[in-house]
gemmi code that builds the backbone of each chain (N, CA, C; Angstrom):
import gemmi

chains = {
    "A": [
        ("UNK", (-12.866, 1.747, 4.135), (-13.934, 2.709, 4.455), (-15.158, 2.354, 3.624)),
        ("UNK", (-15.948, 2.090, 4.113), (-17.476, 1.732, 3.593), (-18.385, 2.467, 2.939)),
        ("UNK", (-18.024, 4.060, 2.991), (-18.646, 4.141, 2.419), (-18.083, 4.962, 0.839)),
        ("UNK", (-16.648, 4.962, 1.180), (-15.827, 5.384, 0.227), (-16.043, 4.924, -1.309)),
        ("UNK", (-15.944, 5.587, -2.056), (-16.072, 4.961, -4.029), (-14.908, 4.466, -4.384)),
        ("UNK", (-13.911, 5.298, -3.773), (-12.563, 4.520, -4.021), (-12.439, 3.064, -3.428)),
        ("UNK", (-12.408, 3.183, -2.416), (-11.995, 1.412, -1.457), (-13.158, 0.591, -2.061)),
        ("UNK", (-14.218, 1.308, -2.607), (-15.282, 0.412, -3.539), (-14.936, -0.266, -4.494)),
        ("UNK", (-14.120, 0.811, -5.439), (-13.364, -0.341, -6.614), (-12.366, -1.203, -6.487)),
        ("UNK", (-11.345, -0.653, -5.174), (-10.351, -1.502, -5.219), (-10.900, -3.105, -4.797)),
        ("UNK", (-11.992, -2.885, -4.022), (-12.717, -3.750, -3.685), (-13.579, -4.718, -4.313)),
        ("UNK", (-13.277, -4.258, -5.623), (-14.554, -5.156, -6.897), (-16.084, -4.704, -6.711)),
        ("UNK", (-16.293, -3.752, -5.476), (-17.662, -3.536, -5.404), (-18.149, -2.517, -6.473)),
        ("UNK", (-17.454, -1.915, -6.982), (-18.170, -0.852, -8.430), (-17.432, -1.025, -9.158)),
        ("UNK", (-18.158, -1.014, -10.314), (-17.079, -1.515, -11.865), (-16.271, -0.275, -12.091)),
        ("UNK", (-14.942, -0.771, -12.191), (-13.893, 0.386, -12.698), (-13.092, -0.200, -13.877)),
        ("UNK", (-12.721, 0.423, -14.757), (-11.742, -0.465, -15.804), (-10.439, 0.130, -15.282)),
        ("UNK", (-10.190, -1.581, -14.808), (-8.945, -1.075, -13.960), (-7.726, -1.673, -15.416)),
        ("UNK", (-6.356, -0.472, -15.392), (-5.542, -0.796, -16.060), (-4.416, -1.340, -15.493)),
        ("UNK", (-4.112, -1.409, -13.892), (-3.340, -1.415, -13.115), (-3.914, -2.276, -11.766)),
        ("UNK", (-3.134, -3.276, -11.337), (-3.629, -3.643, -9.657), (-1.777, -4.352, -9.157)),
        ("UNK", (-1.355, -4.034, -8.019), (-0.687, -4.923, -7.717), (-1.049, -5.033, -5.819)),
        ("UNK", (-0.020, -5.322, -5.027), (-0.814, -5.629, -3.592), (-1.223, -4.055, -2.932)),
        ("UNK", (-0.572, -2.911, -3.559), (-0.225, -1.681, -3.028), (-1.493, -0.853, -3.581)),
        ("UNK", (-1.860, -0.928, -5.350), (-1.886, 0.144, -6.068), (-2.890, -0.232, -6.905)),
        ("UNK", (-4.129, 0.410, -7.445), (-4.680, 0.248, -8.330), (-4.621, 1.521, -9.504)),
        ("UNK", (-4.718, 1.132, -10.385), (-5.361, 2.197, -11.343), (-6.760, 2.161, -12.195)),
        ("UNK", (-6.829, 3.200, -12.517), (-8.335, 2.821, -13.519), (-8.490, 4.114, -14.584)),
        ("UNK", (-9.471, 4.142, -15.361), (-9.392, 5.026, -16.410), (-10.367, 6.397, -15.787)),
        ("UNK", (-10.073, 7.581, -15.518), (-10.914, 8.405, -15.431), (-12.459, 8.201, -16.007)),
        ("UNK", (-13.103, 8.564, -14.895), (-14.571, 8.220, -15.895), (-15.197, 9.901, -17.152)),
        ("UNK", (-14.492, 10.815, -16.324), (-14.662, 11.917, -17.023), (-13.330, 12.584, -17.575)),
        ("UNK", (-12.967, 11.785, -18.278), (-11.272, 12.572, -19.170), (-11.004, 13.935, -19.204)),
        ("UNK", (-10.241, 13.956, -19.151), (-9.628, 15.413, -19.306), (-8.710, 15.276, -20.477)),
        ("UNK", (-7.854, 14.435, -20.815), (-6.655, 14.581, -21.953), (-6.835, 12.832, -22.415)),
        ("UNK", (-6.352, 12.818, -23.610), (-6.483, 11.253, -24.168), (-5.880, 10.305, -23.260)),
        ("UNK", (-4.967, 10.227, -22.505), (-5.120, 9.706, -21.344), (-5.068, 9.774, -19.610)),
        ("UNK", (-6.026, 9.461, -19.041), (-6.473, 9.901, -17.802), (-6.631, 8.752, -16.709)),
        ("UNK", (-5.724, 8.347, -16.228), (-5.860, 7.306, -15.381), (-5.491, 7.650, -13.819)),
        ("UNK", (-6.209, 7.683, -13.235), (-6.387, 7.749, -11.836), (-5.596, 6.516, -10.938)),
        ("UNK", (-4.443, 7.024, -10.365), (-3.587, 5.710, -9.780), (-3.836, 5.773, -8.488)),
        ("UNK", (-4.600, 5.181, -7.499), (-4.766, 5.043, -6.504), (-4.089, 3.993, -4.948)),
        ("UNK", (-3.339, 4.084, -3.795), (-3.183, 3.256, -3.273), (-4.363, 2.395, -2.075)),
        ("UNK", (-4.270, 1.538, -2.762), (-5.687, 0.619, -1.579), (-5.897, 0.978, -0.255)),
        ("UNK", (-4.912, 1.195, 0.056), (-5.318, 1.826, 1.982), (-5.821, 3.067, 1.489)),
        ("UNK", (-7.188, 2.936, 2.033), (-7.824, 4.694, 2.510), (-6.654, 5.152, 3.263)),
        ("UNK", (-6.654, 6.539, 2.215), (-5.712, 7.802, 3.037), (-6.682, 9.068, 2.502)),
        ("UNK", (-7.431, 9.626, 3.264), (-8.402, 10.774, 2.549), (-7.743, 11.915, 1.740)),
        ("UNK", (-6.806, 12.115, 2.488), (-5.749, 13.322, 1.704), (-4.112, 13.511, 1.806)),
        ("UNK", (-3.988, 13.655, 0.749), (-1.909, 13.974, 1.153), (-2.095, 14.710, 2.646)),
        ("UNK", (-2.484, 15.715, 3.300), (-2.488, 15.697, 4.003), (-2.653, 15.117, 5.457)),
        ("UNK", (-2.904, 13.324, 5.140), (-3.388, 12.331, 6.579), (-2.279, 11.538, 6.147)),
        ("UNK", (-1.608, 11.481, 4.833), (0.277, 10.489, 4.758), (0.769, 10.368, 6.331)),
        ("UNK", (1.159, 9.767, 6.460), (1.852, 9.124, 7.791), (3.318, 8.611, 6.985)),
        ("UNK", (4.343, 8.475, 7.724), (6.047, 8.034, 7.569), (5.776, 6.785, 6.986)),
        ("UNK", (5.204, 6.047, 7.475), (4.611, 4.514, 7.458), (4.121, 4.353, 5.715)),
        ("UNK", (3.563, 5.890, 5.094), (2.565, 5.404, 3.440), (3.726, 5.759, 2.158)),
        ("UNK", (5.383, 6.388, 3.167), (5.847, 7.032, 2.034), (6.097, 5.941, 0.875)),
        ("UNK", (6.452, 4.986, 1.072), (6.802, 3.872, -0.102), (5.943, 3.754, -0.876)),
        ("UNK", (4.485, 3.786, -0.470), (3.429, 3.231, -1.430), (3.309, 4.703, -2.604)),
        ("UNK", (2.902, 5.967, -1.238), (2.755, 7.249, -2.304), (3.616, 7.528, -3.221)),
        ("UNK", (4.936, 7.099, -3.057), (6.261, 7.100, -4.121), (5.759, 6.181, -5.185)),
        ("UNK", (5.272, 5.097, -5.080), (4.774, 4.163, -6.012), (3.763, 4.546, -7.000)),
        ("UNK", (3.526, 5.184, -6.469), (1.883, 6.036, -7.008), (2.719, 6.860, -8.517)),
        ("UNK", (3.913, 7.291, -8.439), (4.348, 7.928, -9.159), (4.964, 7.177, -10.178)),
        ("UNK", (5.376, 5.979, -9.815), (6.278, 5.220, -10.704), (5.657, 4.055, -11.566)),
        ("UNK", (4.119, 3.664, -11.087), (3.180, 2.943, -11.094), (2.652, 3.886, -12.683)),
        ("UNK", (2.682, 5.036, -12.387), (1.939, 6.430, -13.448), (3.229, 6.128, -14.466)),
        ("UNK", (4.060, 6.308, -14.113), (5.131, 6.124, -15.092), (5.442, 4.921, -16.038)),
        ("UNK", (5.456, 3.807, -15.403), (4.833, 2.388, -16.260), (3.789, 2.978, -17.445)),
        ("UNK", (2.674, 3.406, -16.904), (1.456, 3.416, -17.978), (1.885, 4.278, -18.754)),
        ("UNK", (2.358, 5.466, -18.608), (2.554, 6.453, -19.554), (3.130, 5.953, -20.607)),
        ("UNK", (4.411, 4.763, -20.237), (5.577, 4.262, -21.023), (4.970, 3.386, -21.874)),
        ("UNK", (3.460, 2.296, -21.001), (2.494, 1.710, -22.000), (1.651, 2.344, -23.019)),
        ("UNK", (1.010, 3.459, -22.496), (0.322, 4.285, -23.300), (0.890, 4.903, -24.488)),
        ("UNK", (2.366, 4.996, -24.498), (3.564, 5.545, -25.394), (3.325, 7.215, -25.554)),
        ("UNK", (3.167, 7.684, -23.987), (3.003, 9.088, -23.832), (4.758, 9.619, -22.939)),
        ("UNK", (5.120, 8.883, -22.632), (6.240, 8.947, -21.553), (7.156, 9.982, -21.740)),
        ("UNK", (8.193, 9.804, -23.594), (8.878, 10.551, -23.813), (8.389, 12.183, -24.099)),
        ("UNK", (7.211, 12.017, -24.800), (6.260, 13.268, -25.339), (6.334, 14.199, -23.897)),
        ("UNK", (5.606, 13.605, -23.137), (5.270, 13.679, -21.597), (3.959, 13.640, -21.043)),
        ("UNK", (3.594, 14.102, -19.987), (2.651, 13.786, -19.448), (2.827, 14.609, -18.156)),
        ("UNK", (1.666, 14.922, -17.199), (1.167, 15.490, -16.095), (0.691, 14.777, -14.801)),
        ("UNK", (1.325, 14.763, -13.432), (1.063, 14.164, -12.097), (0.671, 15.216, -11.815)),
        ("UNK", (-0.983, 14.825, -11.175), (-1.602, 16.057, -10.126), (-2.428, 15.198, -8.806)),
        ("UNK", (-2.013, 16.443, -8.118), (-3.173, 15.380, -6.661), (-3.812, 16.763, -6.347)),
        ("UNK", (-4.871, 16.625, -5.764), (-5.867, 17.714, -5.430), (-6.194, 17.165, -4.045)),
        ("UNK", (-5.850, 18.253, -2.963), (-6.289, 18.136, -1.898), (-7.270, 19.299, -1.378)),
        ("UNK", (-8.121, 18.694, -0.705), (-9.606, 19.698, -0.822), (-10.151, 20.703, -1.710)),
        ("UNK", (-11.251, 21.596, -1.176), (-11.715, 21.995, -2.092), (-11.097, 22.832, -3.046)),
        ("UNK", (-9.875, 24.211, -2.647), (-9.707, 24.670, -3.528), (-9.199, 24.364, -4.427)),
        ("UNK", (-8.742, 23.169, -4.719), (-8.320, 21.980, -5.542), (-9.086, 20.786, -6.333)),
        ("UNK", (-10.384, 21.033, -5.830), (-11.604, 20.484, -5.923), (-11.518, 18.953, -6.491)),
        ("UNK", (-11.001, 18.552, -5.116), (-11.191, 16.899, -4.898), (-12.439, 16.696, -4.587)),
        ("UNK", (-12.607, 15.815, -5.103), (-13.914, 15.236, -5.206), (-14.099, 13.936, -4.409)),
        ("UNK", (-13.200, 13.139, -4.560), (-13.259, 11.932, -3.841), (-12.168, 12.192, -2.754)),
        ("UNK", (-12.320, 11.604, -1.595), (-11.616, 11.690, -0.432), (-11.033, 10.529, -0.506)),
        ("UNK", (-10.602, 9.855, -1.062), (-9.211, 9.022, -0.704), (-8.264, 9.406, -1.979)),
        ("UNK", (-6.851, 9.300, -1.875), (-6.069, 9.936, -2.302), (-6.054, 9.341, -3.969)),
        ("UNK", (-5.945, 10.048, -4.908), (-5.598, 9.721, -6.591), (-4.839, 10.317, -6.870)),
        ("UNK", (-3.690, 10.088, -7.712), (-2.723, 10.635, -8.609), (-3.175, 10.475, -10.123)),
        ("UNK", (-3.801, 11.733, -11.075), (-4.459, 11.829, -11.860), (-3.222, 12.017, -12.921)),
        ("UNK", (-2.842, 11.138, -13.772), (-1.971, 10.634, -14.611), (-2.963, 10.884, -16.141)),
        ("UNK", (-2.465, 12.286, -16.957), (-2.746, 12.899, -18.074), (-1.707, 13.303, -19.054)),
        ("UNK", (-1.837, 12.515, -19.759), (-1.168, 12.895, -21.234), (-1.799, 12.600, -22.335)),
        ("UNK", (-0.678, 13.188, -23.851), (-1.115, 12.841, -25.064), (-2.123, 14.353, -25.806)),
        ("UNK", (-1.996, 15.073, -24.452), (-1.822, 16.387, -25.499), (-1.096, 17.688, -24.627)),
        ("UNK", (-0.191, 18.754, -25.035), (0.012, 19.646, -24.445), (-0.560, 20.454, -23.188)),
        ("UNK", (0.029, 20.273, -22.431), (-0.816, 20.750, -21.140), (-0.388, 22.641, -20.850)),
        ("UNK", (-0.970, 23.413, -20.509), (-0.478, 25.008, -20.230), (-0.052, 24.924, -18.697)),
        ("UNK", (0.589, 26.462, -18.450), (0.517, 26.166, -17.567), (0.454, 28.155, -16.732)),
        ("UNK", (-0.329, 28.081, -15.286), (-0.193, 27.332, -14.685), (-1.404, 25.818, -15.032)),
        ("UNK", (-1.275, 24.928, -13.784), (-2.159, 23.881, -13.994), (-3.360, 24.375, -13.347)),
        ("UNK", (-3.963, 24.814, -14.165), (-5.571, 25.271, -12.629), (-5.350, 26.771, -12.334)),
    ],
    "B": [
        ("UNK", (24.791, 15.967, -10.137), (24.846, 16.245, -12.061), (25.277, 17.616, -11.905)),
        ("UNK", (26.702, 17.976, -12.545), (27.047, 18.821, -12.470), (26.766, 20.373, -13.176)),
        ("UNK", (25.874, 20.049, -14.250), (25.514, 20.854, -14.804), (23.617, 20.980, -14.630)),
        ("UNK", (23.287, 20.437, -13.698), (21.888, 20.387, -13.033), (21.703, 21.346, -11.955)),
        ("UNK", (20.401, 22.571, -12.713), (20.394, 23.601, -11.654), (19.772, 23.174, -10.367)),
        ("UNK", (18.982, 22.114, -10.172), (18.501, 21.876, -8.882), (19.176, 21.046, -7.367)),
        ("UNK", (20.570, 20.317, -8.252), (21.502, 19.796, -8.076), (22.714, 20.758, -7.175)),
        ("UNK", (22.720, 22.141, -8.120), (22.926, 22.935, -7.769), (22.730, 23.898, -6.297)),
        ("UNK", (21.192, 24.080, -6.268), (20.457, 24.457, -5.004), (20.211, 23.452, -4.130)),
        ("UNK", (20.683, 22.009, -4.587), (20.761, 21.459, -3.325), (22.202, 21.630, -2.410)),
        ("UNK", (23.166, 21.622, -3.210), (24.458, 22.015, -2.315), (24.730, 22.701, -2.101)),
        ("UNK", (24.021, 24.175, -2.756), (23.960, 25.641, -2.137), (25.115, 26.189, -3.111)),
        ("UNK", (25.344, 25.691, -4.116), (25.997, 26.336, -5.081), (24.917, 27.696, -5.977)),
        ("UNK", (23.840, 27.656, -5.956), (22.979, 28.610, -6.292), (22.084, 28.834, -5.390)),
        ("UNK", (22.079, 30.090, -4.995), (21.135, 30.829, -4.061), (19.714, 30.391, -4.124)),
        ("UNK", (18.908, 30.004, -3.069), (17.616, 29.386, -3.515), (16.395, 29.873, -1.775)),
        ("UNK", (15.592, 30.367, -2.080), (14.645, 30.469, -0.654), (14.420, 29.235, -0.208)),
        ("UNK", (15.073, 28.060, 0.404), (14.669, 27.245, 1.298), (13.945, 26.931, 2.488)),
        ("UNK", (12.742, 26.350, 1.974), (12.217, 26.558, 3.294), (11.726, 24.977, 4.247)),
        ("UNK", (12.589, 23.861, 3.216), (12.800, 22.409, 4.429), (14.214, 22.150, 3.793)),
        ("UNK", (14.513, 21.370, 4.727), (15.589, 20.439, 4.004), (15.714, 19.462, 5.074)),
        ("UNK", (16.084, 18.266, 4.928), (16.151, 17.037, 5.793), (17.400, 16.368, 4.915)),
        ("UNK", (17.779, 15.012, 5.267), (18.690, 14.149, 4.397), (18.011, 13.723, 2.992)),
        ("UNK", (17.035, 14.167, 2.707), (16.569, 13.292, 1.306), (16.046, 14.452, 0.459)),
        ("UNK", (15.226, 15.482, 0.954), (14.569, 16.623, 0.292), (15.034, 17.512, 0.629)),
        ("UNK", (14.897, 18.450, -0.610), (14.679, 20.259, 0.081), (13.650, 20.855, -0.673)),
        ("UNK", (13.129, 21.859, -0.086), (11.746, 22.746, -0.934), (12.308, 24.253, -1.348)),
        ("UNK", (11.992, 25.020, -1.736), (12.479, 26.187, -1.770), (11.283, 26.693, -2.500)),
        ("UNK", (10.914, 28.044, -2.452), (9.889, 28.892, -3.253), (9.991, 28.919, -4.738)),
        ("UNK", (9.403, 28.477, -5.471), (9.663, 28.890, -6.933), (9.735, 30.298, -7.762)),
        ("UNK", (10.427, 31.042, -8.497), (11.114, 32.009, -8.924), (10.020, 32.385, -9.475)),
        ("UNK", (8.940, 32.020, -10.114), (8.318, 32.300, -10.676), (7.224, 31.972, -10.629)),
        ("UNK", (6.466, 32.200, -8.977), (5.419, 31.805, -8.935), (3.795, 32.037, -9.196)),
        ("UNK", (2.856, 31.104, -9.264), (1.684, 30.683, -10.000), (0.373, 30.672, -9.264)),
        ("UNK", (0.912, 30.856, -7.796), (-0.214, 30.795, -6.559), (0.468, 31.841, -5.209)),
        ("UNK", (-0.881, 32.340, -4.580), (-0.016, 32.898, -3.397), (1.111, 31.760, -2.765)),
        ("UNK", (0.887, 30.152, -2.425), (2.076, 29.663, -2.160), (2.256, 28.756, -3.913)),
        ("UNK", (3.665, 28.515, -3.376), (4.148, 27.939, -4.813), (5.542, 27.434, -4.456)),
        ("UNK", (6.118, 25.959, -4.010), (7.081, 26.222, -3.135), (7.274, 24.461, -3.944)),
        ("UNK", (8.593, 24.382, -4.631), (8.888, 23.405, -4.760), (9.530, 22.267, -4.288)),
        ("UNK", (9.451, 21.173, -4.077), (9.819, 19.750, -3.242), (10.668, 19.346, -4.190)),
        ("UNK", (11.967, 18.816, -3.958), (12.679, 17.451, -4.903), (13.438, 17.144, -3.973)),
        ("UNK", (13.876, 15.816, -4.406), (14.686, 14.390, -3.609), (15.994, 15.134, -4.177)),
        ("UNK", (16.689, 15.138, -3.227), (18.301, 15.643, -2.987), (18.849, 14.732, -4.221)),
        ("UNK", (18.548, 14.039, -4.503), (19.013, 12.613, -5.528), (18.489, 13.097, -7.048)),
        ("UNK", (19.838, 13.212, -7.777), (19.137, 13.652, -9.006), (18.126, 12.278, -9.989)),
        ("UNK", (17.478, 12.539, -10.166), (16.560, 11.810, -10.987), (15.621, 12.935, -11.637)),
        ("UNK", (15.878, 12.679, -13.690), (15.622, 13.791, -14.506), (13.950, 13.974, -14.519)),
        ("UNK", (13.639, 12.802, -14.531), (12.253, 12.654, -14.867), (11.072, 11.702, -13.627)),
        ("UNK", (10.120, 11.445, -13.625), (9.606, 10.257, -12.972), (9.628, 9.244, -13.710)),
        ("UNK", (9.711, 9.399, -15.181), (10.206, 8.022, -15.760), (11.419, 7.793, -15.571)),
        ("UNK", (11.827, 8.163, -14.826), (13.353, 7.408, -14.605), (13.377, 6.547, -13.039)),
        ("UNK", (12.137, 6.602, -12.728), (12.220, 6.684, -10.860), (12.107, 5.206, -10.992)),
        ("UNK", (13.324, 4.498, -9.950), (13.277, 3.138, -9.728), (12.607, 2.963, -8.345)),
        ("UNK", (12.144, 1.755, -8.405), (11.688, 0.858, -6.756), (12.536, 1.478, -5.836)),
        ("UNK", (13.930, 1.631, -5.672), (14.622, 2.328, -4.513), (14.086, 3.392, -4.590)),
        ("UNK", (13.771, 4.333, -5.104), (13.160, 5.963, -5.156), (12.005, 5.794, -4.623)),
        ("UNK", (11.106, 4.757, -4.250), (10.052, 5.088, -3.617), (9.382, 5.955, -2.558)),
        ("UNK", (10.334, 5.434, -1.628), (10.368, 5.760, -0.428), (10.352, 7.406, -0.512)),
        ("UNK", (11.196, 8.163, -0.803), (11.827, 9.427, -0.985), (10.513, 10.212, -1.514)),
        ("UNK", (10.155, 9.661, -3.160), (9.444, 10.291, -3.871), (7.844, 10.484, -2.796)),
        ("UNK", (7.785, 9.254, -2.487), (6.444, 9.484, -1.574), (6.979, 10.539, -0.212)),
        ("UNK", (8.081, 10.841, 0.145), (8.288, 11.218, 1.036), (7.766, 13.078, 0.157)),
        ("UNK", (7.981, 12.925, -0.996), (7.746, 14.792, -1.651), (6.302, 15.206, -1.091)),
        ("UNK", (5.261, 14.108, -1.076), (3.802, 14.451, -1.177), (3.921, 14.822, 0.262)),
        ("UNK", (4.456, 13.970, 1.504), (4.258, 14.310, 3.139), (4.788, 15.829, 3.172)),
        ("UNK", (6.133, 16.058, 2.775), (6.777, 17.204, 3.084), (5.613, 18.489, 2.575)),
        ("UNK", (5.091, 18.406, 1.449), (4.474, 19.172, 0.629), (3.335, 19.809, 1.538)),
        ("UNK", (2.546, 18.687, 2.368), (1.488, 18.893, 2.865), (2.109, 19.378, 3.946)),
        ("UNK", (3.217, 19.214, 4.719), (3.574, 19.603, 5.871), (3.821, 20.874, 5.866)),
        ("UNK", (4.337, 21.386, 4.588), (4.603, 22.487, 4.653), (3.147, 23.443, 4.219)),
        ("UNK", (2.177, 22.859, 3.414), (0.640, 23.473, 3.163), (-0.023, 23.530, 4.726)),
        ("UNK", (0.554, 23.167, 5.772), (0.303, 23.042, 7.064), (0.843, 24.277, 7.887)),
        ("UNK", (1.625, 24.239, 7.315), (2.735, 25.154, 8.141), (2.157, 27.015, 7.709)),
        ("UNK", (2.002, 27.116, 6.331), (1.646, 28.271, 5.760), (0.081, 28.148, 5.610)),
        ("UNK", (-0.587, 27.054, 6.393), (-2.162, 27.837, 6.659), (-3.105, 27.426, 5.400)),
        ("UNK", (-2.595, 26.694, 4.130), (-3.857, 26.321, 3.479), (-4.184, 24.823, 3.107)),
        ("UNK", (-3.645, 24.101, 4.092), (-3.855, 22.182, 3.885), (-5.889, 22.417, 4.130)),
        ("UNK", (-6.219, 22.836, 4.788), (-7.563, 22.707, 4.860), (-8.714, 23.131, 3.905)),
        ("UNK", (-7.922, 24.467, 3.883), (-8.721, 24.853, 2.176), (-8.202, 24.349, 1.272)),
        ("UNK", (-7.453, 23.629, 0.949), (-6.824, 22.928, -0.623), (-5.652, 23.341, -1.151)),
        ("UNK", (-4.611, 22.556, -1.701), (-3.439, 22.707, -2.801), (-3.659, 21.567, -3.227)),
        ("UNK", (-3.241, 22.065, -4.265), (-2.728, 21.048, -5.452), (-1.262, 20.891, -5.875)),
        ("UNK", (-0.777, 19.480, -6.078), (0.113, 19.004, -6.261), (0.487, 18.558, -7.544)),
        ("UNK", (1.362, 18.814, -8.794), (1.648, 18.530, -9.172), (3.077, 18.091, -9.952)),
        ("UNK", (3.469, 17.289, -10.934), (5.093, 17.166, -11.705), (4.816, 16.830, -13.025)),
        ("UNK", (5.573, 17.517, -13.623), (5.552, 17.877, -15.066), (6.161, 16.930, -15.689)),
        ("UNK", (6.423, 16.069, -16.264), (7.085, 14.913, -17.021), (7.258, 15.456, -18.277)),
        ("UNK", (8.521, 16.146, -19.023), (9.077, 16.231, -20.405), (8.109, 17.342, -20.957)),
        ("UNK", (8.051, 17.275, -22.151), (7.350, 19.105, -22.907), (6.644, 19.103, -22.854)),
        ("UNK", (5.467, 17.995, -23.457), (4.051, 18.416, -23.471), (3.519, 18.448, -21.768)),
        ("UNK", (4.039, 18.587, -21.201), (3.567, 19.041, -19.585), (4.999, 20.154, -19.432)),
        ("UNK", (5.671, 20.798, -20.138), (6.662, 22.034, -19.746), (7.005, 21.660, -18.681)),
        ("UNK", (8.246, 20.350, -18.522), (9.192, 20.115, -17.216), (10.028, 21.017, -17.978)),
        ("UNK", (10.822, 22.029, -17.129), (11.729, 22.950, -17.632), (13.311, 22.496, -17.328)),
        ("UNK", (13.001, 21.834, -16.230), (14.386, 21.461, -15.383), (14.550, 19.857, -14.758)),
        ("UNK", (15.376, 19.276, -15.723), (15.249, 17.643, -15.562), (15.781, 17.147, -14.375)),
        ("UNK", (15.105, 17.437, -12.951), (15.332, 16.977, -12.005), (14.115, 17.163, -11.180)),
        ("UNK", (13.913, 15.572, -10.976), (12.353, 15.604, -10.379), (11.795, 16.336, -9.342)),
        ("UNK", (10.516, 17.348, -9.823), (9.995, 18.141, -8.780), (8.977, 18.629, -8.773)),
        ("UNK", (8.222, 18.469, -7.330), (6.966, 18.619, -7.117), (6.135, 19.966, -6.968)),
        ("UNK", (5.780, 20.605, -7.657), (5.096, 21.924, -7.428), (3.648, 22.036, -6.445)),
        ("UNK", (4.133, 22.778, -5.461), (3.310, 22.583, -3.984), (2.653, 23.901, -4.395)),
        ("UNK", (1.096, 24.063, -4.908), (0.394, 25.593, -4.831), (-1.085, 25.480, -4.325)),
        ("UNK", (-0.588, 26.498, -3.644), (-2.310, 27.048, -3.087), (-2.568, 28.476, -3.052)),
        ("UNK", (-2.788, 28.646, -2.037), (-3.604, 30.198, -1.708), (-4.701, 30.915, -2.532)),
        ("UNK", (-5.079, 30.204, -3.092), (-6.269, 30.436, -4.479), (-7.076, 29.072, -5.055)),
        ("UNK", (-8.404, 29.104, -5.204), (-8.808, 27.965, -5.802), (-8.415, 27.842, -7.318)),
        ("UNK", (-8.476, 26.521, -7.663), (-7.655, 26.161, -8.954), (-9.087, 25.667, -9.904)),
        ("UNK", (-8.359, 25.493, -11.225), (-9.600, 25.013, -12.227), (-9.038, 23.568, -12.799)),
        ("UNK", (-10.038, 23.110, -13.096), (-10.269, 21.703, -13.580), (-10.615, 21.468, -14.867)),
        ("UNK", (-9.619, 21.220, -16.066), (-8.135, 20.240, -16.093), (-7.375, 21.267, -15.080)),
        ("UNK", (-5.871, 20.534, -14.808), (-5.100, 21.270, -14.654), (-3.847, 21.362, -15.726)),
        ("UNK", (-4.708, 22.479, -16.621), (-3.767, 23.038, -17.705), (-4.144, 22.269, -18.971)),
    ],
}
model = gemmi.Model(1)
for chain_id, residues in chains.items():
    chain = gemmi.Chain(chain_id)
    for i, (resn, *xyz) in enumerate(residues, 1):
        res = gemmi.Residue()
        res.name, res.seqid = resn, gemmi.SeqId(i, " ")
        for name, pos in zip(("N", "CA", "C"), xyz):
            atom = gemmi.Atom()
            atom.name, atom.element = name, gemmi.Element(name[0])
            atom.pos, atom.b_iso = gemmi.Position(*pos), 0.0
            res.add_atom(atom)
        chain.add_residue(res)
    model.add_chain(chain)
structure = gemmi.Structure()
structure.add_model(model)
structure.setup_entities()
């Protein structure tokens, strides 16, 4: 999608500090943090929202989770723990329309989340 | 896992509001919920944490995010927004070591989450 920010970075077209790429999955560092670590795990196919998943994306969106789990284990947040969130539209206030799994740890989270 | 309460509500050894179940997932309402909906997803397959989730779990785990939305479909707020999230160990308060996705909407949420 062309004119997407996401398919932009996966794309090399806007600088992201990516911590993560394999053929499926990128990651990168939140540009506006929320907790000491904030990495946004994204899969390369535009999908605007959990809600447009098709049967066909479940492998990758599963990846999305386990991909988060690697870093956490790099970051050495894993055992402590850490937080998976996806925000679909506004009252959730996604911001970008292709799908992120916002991967936060390294300090106590409350709850509820939001 | 025999001493796993979600393990439990999957074989119907503990009473639980179910409201999918297929061969891989079931959802049921959470006991203690945080949003007008609040309805939790896990893979029939015990796995404590997402750091535990292998390459075979893909499939499944991505299958939590489709069901999630299907069911934010079903009860009327995929368009206005939910948020999705899973708690990984204390400092995110996973209470119950069997992986699961907390499906909430019916209210706009705030940013962090938690």
């Amino acid at each position: 999608m062309p004119d997407c920010l996401f398919c932009q970075i996966v794309e090399g077209k806007i600088p992201a500090k990516k911590v993560y790429e394999d053929d499926d999955v990128v990651a990168f560092d939140d540009i506006q943090p929320q907790a000491p670590v904030h990495v946004l795990v994204i899969p390369k196919k535009h999908v605007a929202t959990l809600n447009d998943l098709s049967p066909q994306d479940d492998a990758v969106a599963g990846k999305l989770f386990r991909v988060a789990a690697q870093l956490a284990k790099q970051r050495g947040i894993a055992d402590r723990g850490w937080r998976a969130t996806v925000n679909v539209n506004r009252d959730a206030h996604q911001l970008v329309f292709h799908v992120h799994l916002h991967l936060m740890g390294g300090r106590p989270f409350g709850w509820p989340p939001g």
